[in-house]
C-alpha positions in Angstrom: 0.0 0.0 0.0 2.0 3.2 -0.7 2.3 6.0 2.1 0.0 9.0 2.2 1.8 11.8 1.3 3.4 14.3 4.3 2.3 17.3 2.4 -1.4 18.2 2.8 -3.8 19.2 0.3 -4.3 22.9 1.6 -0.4 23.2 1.8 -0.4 22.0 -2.1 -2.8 24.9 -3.0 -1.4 27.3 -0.7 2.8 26.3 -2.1 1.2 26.6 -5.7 -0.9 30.4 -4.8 2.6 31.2 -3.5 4.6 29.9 -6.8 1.7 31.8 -9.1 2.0 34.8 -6.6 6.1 35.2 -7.2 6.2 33.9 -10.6 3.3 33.7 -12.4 0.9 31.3 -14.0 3.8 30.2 -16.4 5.4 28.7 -13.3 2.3 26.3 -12.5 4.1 23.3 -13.6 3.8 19.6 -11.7 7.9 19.6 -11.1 7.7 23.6 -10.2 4.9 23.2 -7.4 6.6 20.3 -6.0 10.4 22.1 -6.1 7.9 24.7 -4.1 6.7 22.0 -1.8 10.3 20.7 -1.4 8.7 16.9 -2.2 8.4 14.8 -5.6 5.9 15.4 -7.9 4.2 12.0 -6.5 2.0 13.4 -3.8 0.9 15.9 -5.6 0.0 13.6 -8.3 -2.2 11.7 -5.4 -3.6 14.3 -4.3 -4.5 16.1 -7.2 -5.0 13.2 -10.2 -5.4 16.6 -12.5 -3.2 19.6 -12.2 -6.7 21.3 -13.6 -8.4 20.5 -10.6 -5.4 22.3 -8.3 -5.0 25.3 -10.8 -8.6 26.0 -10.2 -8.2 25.4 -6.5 -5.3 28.0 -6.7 -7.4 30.3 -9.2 -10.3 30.7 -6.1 -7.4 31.3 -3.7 -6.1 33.8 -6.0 -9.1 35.5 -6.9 -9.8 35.3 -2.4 -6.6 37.4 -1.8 -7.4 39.9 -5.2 -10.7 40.6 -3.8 -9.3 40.9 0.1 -6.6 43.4 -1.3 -9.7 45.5 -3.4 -11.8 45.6 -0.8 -9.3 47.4 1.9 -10.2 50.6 0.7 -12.4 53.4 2.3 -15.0 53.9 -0.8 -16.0 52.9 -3.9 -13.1 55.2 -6.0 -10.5 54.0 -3.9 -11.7 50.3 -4.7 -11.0 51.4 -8.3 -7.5 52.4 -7.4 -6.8 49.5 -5.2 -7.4 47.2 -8.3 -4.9 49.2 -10.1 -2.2 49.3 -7.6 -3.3 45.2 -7.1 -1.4 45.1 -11.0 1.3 47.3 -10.1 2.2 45.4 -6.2 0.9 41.9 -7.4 1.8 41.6 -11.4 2.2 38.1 -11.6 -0.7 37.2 -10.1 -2.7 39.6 -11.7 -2.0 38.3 -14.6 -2.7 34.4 -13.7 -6.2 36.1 -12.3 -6.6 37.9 -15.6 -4.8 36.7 -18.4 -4.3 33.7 -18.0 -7.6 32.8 -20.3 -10.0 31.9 -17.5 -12.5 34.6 -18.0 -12.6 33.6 -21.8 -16.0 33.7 -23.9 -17.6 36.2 -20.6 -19.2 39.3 -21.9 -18.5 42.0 -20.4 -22.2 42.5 -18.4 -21.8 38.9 -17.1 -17.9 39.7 -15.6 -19.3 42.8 -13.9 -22.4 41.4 -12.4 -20.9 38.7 -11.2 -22.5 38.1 -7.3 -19.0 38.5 -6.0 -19.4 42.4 -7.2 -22.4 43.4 -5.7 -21.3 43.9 -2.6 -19.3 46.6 -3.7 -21.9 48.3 -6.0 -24.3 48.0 -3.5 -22.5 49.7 -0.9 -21.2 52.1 -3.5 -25.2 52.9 -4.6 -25.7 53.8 -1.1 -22.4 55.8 -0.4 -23.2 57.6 -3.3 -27.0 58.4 -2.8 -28.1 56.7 -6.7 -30.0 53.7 -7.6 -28.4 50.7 -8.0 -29.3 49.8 -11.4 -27.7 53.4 -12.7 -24.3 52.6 -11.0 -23.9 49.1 -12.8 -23.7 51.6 -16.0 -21.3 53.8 -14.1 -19.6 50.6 -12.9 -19.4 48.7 -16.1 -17.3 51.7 -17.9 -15.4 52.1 -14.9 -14.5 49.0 -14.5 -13.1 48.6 -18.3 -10.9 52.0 -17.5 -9.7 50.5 -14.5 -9.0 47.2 -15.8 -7.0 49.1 -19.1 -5.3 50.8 -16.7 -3.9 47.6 -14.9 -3.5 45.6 -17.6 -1.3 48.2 -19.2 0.7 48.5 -16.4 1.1 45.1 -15.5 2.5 44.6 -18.7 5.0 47.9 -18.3 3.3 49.9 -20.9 2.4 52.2 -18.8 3.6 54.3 -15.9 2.3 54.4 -12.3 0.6 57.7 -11.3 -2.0 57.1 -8.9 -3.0 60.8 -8.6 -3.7 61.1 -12.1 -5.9 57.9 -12.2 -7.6 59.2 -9.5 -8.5 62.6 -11.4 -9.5 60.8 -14.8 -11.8 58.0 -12.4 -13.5 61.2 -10.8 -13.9 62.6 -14.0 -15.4 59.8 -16.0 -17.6 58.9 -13.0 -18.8 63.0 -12.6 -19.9 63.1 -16.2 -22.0 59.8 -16.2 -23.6 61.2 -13.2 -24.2 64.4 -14.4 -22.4 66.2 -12.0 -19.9 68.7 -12.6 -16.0 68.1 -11.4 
C-alpha cells in the first residue's frame, strides 16, 4: 500500500498560490509546485489526479486574496485604485487572475455582475446616494478604465501615477452622473 503523502492538500494549494504569486501562471508546472513544496511530484499527483483541478483550486485562492486586497479601501473610488495598484504590487498574479484565459468567452455585463461584485456596487449605490441599477452603468465603464489601466501597467506599458488615475476615475464617474468636477 503506498504511504500517504506528508504534504497536505491545503499546503499544495497554498505552495502553488505562493509559486503563481512570485512567478506567475507560467510557473504552475507539476515539477515547479513540488520544487515549491520541497517533495516529488508523487503526492501531488495523489492528491491532485489533474493539475486542472489544483490550478482551479489556486485560481479561487487567487481570486480570495485579489478581492481581500480591493476591498481594503475606504470607498468605492478608492476600490477602483486598489485594483490598479493590485497590478502594479501583485503583477504576476494579476495576470494568472486575468490573463491567463480563464475569463474567456464572458461578456463583459456577465464579468461585472458577477454576485462577488455586488457587494461593492451595492455599498457604492448607497455611499453615493443613486439607484443601484444606474451605478452598474457607471460601474461597467469604470471597470473597463480600471482594468485598461492595470492591464497596461502590469504589462510595463504604462507608468504608475495614482493621482492622475484618480482625477480621470473622478472625472469619468462625474460626467456619467451628471455632475460637474
Amino acid at each position: 500500500m503506498p504511504r500517504k503523502p506528508a504534504t497536505t492538500r491545503e499546503e499544495m494549494i497554498e505552495g502553488a498560490f505562493q509559486l503563481v504569486r512570485r512567478e506567475g501562471h507560467e510557473a504552475f508546472t507539476a515539477r515547479n509546485i513540488a520544487k515549491e513544496l520541497g517533495c516529488s511530484t508523487q503526492p501531488l499527483m495523489y492528491r491532485f489526479p489533474s493539475l486542472s483541478e489544483l490550478k482551479e483550486l489556486v485560481y479561487a485562492r487567487a481570486d480570495q486574496f485579489h478581492t481581500a486586497y480591493i476591498l481594503d479601501a475606504p470607498d468605492f473610488l478608492h476600490t477602483g485604485l486598489r485594483y490598479i495598484q493590485f497590478a502594479k504590487e501583485e503583477t504576476p498574479l494579476f495576470r494568472f487572475l486575468f490573463q491567463s484565459g480563464h475569463f474567456r468567452g464572458l461578456a463583459l455585463g456577465d464579468m461585472v455582475r458577477d454576485p462577488g461584485v455586488s457587494p461593492v456596487v451595492n455599498a457604492a449605490a448607497a455611499e453615493l446616494g443613486i439607484p443601484e441599477q444606474e451605478l452598474f452603468t457607471v460601474f461597467e465603464t469604470l471597470y473597463v478604465t480600471v482594468h485598461g489601466y492595470a492591464d497596461l501597467i502590469a504589462n510595463n506599458a504604462m507608468e504608475y501615477d495614482p493621482a492622475d488615475m484618480e482625477k480621470n476615475l473622478m472625472r469619468i464617474a462625474e460626467g456619467m452622473l451628471g455632475k460637474e468636477g
